[in-house]
C-alpha positions in Angstrom: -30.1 -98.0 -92.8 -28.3 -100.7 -91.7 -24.9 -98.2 -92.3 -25.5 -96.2 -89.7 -25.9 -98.7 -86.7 -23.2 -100.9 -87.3 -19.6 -100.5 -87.8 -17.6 -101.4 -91.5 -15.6 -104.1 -89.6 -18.6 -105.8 -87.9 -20.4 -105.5 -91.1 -17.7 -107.3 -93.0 -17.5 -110.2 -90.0 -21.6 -110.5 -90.5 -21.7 -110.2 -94.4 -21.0 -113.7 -94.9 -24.3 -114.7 -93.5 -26.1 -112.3 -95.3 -28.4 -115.2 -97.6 -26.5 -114.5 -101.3 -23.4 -114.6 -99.4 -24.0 -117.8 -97.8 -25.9 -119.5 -100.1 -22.6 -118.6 -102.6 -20.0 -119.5 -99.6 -18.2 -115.8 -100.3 -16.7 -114.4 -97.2 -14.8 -111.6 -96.4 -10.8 -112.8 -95.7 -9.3 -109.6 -94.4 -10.0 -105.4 -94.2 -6.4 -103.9 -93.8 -6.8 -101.6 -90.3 -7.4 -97.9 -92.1 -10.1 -99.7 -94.6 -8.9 -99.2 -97.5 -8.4 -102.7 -98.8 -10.8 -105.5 -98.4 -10.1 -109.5 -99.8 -12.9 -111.6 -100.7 -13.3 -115.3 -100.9 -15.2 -117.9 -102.0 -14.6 -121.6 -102.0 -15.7 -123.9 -104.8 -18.3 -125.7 -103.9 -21.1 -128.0 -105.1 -24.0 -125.0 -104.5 -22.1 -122.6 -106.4 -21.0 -124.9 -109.2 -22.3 -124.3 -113.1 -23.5 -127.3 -114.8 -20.2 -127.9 -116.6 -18.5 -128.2 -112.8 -16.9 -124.1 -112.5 -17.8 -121.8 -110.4 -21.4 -120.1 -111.3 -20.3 -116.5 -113.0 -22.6 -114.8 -110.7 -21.5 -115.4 -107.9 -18.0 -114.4 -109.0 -20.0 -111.2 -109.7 -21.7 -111.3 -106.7 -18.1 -111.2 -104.7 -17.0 -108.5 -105.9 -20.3 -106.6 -105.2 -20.5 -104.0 -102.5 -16.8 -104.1 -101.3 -15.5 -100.6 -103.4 -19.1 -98.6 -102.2 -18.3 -100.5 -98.6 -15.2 -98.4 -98.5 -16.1 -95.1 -99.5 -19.1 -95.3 -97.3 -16.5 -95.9 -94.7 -14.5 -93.1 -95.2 -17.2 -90.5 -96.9 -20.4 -91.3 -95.5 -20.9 -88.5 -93.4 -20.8 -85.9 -96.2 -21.4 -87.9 -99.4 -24.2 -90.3 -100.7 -22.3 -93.6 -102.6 -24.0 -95.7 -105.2 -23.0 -98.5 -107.2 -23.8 -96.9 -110.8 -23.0 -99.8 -113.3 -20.8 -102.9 -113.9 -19.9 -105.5 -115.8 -17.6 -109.3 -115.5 -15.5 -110.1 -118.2 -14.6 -114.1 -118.0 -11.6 -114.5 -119.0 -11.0 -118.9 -118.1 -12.9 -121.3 -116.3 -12.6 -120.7 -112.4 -12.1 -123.3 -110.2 -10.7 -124.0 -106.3 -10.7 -121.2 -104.5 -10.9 -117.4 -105.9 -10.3 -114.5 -104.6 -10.3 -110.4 -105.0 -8.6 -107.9 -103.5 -10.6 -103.9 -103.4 -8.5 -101.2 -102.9 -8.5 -97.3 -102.8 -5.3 -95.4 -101.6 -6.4 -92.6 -98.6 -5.3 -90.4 -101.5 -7.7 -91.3 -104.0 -10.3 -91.2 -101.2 -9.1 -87.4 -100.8 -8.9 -86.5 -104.2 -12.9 -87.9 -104.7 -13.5 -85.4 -101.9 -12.0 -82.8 -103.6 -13.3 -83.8 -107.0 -17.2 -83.2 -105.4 -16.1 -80.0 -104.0 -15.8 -78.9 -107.6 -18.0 -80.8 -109.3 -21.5 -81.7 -108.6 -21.5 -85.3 -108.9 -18.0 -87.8 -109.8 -18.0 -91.2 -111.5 -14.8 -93.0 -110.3 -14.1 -96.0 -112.4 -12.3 -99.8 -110.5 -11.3 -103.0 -112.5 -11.1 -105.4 -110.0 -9.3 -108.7 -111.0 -10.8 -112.3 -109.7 -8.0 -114.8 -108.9 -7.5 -118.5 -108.8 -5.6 -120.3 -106.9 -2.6 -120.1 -108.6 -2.9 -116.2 -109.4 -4.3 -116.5 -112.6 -6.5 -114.1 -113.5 -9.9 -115.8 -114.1 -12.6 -112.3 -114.3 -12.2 -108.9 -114.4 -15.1 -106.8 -112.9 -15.5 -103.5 -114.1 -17.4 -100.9 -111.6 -18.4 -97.6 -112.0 -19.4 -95.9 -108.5 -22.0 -92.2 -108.3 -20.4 -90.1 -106.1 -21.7 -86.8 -104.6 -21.7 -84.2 -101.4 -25.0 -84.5 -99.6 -24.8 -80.5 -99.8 -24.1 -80.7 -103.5 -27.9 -79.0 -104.7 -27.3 -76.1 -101.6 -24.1 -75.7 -103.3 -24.6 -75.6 -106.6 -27.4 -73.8 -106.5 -25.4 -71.1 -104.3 -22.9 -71.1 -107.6 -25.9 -70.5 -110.2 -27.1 -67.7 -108.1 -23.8 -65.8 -107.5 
């Protein structure tokens, strides 16, 4: 698993050449230094036009892919196993120029998830992430549902049944 060799940041730096992410122009902008916020961007270019000249809804999707599971893997990874679970794009207006989409989760919600799997076997944390045009209007909102549990949770749970 690719994870476990290389570090978040270097993975971020390298994800733009990953083929989709190419192909689509996305790249990551900036990871703030405790990784808890990561900007995507993606140019508008011929390659991921539509045919009536906006940007191609999936790869607006497709930037806002793996950046929410990215972060909890950073923080969670050696105790928890992190899926995407489901998502949808809502297109709200045409996009065009540049986009963008910010991914955040506060150190305390990355606790509280913790916690949250200490009591319950598995946790379903929901994110709306917003995709921005150039002049901050809001162009898609991506709606992500994340699968969440404690490596440990069977030993543990099973330990609970028992007792």
């Amino acid at each position: 698993m690719l994870v476990k060799f290389v570090e978040p940041r270097s993975v971020m730096k390298l994800i733009r050449f990953w083929p989709p992410y190419f192909g689509a122009g996305i790249y990551v902008k900036s990871v703030n230094k405790d990784f808890t916020v990561v900007e995507t961007r993606m140019k508008h270019r011929f390659f991921n036009t539509n045919y009536v000249g906006t940007h191609f809804g999936g790869s607006l999707y497709s930037m806002c892919d793996p950046f929410l599971m990215f972060i909890l893997l950073h923080h969670l990874k050696k105790d928890h196993i992190i899926w995407d679970k489901s998502a949808s794009i809502q297109y709200l207006r045409p996009a065009k120029g540049e986009v963008r989409a910010i991914f955040k989760v506060a150190l305390e919600e990355i606790e509280s998830i913790k916690k949250k799997c200490l009591a319950s076997f598995s946790i379903e944390p929901k994110y709306e992430i917003e995709v921005l045009d150039s002049k901050d209007n809001v162009v898609a909102i991506v709606s992500k549902t994340l699968y969440v549990r404690r490596k440990d949770a069977k030993e543990l749970f099973r330990a609970r049944k028992t007792v």
